[in-house]
Backbone as JSON Lines, residues from 0, in Angstrom:
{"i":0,"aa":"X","n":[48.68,42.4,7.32],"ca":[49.09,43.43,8.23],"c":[50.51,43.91,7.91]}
{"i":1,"aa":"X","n":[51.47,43.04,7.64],"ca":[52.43,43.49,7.64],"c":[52.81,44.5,6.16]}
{"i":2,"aa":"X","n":[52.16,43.87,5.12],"ca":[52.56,45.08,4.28],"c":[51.89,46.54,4.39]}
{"i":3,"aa":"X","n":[51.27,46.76,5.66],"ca":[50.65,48.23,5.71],"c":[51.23,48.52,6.91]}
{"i":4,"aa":"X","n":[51.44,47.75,7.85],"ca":[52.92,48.77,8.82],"c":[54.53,48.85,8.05]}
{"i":5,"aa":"X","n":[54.44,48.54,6.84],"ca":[55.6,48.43,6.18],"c":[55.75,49.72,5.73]}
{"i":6,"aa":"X","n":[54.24,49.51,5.0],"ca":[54.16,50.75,4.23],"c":[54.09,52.52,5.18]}
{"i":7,"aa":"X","n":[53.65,52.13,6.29],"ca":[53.64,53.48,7.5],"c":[54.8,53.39,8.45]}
{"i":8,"aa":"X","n":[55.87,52.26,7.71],"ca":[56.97,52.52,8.79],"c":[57.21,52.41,10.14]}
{"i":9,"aa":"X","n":[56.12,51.2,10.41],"ca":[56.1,50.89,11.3],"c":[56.85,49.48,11.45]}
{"i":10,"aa":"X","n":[57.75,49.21,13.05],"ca":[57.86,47.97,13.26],"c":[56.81,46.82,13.83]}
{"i":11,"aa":"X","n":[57.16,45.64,14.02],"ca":[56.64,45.09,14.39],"c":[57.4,43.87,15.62]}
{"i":12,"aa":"X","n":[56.51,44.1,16.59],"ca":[57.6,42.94,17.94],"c":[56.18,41.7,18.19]}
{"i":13,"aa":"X","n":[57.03,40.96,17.6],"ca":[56.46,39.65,17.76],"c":[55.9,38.91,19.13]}
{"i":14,"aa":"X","n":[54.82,38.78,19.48],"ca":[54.5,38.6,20.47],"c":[54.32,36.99,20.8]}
{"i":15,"aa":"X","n":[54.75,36.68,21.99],"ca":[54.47,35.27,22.19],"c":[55.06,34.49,21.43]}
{"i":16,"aa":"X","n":[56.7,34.5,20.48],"ca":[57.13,33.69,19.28],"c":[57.39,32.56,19.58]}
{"i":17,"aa":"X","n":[56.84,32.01,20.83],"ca":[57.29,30.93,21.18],"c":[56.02,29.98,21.35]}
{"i":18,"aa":"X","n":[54.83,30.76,20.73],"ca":[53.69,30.44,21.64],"c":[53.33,29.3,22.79]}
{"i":19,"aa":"X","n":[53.66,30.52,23.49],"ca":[53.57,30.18,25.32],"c":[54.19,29.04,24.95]}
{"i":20,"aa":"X","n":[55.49,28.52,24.66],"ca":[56.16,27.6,25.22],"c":[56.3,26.56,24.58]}
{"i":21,"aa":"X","n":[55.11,26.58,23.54],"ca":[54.64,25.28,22.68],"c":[55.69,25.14,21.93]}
{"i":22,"aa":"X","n":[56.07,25.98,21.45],"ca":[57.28,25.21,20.07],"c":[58.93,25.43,21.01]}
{"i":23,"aa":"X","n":[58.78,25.09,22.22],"ca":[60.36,25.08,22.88],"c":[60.38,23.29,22.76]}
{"i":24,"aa":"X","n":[59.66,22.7,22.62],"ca":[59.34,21.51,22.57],"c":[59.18,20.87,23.85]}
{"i":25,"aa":"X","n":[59.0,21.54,25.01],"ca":[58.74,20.86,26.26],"c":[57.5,20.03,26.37]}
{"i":26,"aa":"X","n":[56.54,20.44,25.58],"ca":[55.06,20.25,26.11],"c":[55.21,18.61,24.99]}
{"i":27,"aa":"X","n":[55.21,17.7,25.63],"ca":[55.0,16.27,25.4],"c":[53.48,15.23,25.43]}
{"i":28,"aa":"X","n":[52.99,15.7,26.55],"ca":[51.7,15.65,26.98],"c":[50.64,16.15,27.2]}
{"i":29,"aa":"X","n":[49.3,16.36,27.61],"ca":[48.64,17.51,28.51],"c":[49.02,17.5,29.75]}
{"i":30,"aa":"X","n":[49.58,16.62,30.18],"ca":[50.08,16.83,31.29],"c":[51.1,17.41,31.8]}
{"i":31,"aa":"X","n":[51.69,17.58,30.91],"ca":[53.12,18.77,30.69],"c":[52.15,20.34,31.12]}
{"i":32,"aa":"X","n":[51.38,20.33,30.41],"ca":[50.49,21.91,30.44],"c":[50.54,22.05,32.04]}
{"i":33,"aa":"X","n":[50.68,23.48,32.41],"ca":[50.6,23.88,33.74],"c":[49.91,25.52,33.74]}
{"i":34,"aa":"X","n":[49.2,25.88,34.94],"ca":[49.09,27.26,34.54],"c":[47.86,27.86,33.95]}
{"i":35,"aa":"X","n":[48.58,29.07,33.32],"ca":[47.32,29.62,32.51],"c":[47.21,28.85,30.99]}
{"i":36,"aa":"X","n":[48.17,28.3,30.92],"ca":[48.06,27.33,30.1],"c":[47.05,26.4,29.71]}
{"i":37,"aa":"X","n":[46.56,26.1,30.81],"ca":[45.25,25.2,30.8],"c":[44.32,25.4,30.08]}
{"i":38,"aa":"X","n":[43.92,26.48,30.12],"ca":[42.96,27.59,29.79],"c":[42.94,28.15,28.31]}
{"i":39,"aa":"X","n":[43.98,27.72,27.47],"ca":[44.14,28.02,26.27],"c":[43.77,26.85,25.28]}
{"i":40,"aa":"X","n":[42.51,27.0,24.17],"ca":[42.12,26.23,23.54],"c":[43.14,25.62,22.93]}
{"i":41,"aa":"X","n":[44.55,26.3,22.61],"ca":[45.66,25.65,22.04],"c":[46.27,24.4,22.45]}
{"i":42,"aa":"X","n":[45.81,24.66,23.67],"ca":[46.58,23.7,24.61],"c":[45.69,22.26,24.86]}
{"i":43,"aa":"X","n":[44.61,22.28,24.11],"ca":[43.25,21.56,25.0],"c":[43.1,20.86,23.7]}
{"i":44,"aa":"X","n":[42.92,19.12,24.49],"ca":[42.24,18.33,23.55],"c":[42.38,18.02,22.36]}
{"i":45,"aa":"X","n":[42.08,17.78,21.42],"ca":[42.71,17.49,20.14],"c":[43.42,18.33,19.45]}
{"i":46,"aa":"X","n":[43.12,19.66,19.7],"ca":[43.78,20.8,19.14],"c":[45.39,20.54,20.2]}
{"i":47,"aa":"X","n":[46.27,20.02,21.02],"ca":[47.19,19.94,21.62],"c":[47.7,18.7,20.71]}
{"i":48,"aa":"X","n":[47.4,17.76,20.66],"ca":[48.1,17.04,19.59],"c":[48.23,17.39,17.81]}
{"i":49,"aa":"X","n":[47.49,18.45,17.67],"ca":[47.6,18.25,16.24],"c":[48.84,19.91,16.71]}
{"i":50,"aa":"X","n":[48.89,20.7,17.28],"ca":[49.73,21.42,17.38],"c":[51.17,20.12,18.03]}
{"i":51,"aa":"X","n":[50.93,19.54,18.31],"ca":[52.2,18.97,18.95],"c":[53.67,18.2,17.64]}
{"i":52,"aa":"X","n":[51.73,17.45,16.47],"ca":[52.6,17.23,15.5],"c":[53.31,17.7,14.9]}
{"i":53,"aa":"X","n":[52.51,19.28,14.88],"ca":[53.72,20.38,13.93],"c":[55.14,20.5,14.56]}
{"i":54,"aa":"X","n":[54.72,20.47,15.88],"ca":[56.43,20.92,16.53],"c":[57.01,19.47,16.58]}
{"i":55,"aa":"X","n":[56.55,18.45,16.21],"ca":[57.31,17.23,15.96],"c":[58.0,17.76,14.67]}
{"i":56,"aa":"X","n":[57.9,18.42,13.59],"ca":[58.34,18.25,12.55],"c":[59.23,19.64,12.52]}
{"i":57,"aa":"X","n":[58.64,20.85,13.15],"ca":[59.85,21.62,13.57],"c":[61.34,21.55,14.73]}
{"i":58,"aa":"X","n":[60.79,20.25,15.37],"ca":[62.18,19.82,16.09],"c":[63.3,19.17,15.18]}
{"i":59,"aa":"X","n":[62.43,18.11,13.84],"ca":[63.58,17.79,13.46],"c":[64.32,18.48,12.37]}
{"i":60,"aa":"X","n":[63.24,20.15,11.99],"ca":[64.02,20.28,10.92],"c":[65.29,21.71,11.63]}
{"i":61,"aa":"X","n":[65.04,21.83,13.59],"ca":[65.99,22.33,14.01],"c":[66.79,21.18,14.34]}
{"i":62,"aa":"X","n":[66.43,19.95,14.68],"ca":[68.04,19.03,15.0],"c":[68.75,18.99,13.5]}
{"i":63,"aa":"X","n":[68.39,19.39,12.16],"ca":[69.12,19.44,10.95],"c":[69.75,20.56,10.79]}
{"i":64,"aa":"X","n":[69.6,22.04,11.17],"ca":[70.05,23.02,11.8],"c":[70.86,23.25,12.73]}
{"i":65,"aa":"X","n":[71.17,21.93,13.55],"ca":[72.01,21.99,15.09],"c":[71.5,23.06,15.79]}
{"i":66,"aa":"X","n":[69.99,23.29,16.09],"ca":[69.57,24.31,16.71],"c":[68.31,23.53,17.84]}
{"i":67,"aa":"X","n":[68.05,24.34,18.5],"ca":[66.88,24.04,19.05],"c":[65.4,24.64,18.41]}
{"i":68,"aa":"X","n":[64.58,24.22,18.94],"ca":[63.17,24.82,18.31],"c":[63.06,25.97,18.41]}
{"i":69,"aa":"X","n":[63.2,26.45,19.66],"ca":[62.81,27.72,20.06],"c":[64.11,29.06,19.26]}
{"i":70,"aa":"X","n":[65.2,28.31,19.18],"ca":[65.93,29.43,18.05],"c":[65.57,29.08,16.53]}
{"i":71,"aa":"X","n":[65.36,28.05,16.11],"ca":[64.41,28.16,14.99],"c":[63.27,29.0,15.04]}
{"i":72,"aa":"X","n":[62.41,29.39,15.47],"ca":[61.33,29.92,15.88],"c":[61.45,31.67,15.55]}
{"i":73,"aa":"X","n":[62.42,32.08,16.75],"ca":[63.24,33.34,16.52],"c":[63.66,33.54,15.58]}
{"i":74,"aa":"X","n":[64.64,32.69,14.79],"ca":[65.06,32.94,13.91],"c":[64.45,32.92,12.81]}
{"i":75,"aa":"X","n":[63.12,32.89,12.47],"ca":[62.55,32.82,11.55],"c":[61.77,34.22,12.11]}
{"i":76,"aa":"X","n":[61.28,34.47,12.84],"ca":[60.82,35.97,13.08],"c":[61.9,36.98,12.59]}
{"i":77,"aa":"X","n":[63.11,37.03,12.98],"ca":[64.07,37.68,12.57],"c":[64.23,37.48,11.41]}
{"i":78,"aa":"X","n":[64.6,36.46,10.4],"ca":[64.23,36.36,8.88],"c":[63.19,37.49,8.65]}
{"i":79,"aa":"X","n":[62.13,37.65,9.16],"ca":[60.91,38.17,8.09],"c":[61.39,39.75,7.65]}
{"i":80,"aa":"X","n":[62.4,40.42,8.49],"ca":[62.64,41.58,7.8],"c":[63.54,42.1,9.26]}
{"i":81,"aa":"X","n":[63.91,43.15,8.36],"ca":[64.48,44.09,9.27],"c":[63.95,45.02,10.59]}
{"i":82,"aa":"X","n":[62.36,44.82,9.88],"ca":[61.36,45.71,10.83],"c":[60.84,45.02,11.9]}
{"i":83,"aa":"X","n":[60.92,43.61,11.75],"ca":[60.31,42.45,12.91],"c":[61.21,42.01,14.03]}
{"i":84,"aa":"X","n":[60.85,42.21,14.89],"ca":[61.84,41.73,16.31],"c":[61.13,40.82,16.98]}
{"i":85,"aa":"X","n":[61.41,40.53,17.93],"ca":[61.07,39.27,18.64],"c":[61.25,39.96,20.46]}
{"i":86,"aa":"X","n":[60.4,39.08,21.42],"ca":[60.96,39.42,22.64],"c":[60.51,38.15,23.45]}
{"i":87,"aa":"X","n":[60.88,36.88,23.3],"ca":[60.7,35.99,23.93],"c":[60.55,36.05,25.06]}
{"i":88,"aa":"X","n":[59.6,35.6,26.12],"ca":[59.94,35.25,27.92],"c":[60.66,34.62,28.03]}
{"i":89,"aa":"X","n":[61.95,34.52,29.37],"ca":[62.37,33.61,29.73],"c":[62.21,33.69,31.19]}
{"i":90,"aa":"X","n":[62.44,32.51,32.0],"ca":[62.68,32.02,33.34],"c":[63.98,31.63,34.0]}
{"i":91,"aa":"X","n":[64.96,31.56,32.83],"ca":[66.22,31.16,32.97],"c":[67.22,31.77,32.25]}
{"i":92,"aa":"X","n":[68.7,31.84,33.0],"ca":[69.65,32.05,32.01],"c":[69.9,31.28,30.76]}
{"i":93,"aa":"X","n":[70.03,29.9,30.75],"ca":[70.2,29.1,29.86],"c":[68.93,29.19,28.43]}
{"i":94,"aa":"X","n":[68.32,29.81,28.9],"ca":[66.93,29.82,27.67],"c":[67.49,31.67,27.47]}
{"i":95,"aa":"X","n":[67.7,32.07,28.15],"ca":[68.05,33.68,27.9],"c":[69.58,33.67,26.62]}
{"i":96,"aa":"X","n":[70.23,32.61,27.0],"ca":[71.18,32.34,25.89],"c":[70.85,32.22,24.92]}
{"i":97,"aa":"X","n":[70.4,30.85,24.85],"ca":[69.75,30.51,23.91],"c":[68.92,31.28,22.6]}
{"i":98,"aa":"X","n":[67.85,31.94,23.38],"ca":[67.3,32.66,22.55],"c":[68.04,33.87,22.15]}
{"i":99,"aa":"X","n":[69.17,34.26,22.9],"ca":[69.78,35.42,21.9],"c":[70.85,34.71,21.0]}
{"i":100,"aa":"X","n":[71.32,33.83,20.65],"ca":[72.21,32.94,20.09],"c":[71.52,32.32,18.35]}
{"i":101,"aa":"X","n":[69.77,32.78,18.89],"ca":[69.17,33.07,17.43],"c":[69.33,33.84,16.48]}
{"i":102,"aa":"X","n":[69.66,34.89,17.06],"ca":[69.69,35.66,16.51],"c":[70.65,35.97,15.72]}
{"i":103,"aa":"X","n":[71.88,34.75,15.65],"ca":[72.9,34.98,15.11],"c":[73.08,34.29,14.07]}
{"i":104,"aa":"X","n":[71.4,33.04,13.59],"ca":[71.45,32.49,13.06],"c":[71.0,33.02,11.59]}
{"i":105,"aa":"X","n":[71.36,32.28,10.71],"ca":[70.96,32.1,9.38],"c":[69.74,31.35,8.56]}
{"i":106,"aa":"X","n":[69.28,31.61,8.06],"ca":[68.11,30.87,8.01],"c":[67.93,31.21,6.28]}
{"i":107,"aa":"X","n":[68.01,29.97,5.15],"ca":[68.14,30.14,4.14],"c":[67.12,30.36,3.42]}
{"i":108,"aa":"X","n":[66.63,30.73,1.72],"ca":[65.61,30.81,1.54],"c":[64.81,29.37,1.72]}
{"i":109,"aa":"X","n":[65.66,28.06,1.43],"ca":[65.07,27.27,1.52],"c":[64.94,26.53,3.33]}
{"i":110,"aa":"X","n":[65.03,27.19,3.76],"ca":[64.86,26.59,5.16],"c":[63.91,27.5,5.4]}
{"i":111,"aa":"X","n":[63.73,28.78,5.03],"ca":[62.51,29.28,5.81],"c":[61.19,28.51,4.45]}
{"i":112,"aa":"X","n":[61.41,28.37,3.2],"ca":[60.35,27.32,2.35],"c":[59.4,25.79,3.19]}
{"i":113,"aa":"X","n":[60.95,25.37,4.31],"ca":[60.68,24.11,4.99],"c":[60.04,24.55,5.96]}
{"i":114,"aa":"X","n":[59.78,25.6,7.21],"ca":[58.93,26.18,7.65],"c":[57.96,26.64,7.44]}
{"i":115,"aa":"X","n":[57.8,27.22,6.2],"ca":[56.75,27.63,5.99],"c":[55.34,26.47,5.39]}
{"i":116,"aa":"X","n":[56.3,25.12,4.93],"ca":[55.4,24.23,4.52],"c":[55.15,23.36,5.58]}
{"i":117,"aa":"X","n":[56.17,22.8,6.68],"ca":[55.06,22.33,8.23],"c":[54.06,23.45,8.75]}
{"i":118,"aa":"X","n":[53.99,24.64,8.83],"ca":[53.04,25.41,9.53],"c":[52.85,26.78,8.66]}
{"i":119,"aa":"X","n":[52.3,26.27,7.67],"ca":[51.57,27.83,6.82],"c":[50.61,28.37,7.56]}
{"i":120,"aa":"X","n":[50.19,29.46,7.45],"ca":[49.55,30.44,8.13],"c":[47.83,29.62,7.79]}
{"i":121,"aa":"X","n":[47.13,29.79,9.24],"ca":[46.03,29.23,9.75],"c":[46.22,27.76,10.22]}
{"i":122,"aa":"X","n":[47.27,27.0,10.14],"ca":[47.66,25.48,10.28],"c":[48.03,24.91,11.96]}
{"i":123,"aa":"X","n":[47.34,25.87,12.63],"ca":[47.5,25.82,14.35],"c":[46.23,25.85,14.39]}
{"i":124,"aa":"X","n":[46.05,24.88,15.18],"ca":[44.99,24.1,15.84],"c":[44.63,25.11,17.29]}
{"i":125,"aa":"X","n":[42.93,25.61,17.34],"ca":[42.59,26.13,18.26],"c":[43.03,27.94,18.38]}
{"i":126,"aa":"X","n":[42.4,28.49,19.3],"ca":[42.35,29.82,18.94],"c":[44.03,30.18,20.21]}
{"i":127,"aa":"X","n":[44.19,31.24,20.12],"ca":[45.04,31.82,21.03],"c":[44.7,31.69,22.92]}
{"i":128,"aa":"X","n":[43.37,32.51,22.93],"ca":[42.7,32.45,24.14],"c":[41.55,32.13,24.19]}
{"i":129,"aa":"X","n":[40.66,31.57,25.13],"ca":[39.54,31.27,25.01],"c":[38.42,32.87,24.36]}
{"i":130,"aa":"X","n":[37.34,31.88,23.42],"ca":[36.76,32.82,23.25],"c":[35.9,34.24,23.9]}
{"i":131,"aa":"X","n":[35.76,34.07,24.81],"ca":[35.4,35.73,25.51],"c":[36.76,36.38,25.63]}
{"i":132,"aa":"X","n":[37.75,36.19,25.57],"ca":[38.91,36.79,25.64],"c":[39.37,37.37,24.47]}
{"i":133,"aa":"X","n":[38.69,36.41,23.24],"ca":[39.45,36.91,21.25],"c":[38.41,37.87,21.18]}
{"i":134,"aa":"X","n":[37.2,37.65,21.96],"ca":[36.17,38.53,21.61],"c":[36.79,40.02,22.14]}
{"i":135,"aa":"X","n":[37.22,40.12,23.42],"ca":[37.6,41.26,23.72],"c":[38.87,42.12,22.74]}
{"i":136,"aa":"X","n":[39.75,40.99,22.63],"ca":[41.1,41.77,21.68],"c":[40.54,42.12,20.46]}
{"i":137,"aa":"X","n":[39.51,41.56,19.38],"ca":[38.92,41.83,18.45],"c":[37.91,43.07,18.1]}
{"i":138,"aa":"X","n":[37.72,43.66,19.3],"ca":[37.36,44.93,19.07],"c":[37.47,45.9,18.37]}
């Protein structure tokens, strides 16, 4: 996708870069899950631990960063180009900092190499939303 909104000049705003919450590193348990959360195959059952491991390995390569996950996260959306933005949710000031404090970060070629080898593309466990829901966006 991205090299054909590149090519039409189009941007792109990253949706969910936090997915729902998962890589802020809060979610410890299923019992952490609250919400509509529940409801997301991501979040459910074995697919919640094998996503959990990845953000085990993106926490420590933001505590080597002196960052948190979630500005690792950003800041790697912001890496991908000039045309990609980000618009995280927040609930708080302190996470509203935070996530703009990414944006000020640096992110080398070889640190986005170390990201890209814990979680290459398809390496998340479970779909986004339950299936009658991918069915609908897939239209």
């Amino acid at each position: 996708m991205l090299p054909t909104i590149r090519e039409l000049g189009i941007g792109l705003v990253a949706y969910s870069p936090l997915s729902r919450g998962f890589l802020t590193g809060e979610f410890k348990t299923p019992e952490d899950i609250k919400g509509n959360r529940l409801h997301m195959p991501r979040f459910q059952g074995e697919n919640f631990y094998r996503n959990l491991e990845l953000v085990k390995q993106l926490e420590k390569l933001a505590a080597e960063k002196n960052c948190t996950p979630s500005q690792l996260a950003i800041a790697w959306v912001v890496a991908q180009g000039d045309d990609s933005i980000t618009i995280p949710g927040t609930e708080r000031i302190k996470y509203l900092e935070e996530n703009i404090a990414a944006e000020n970060m640096v992110l080398t070629k070889e640190d986005l190499q170390s990201i890209e080898a814990i979680m290459p593309v398809g390496t998340v466990a479970g779909t986004r939303y339950p299936e009658k829901f991918m069915n609908a966006l897939n239209r």
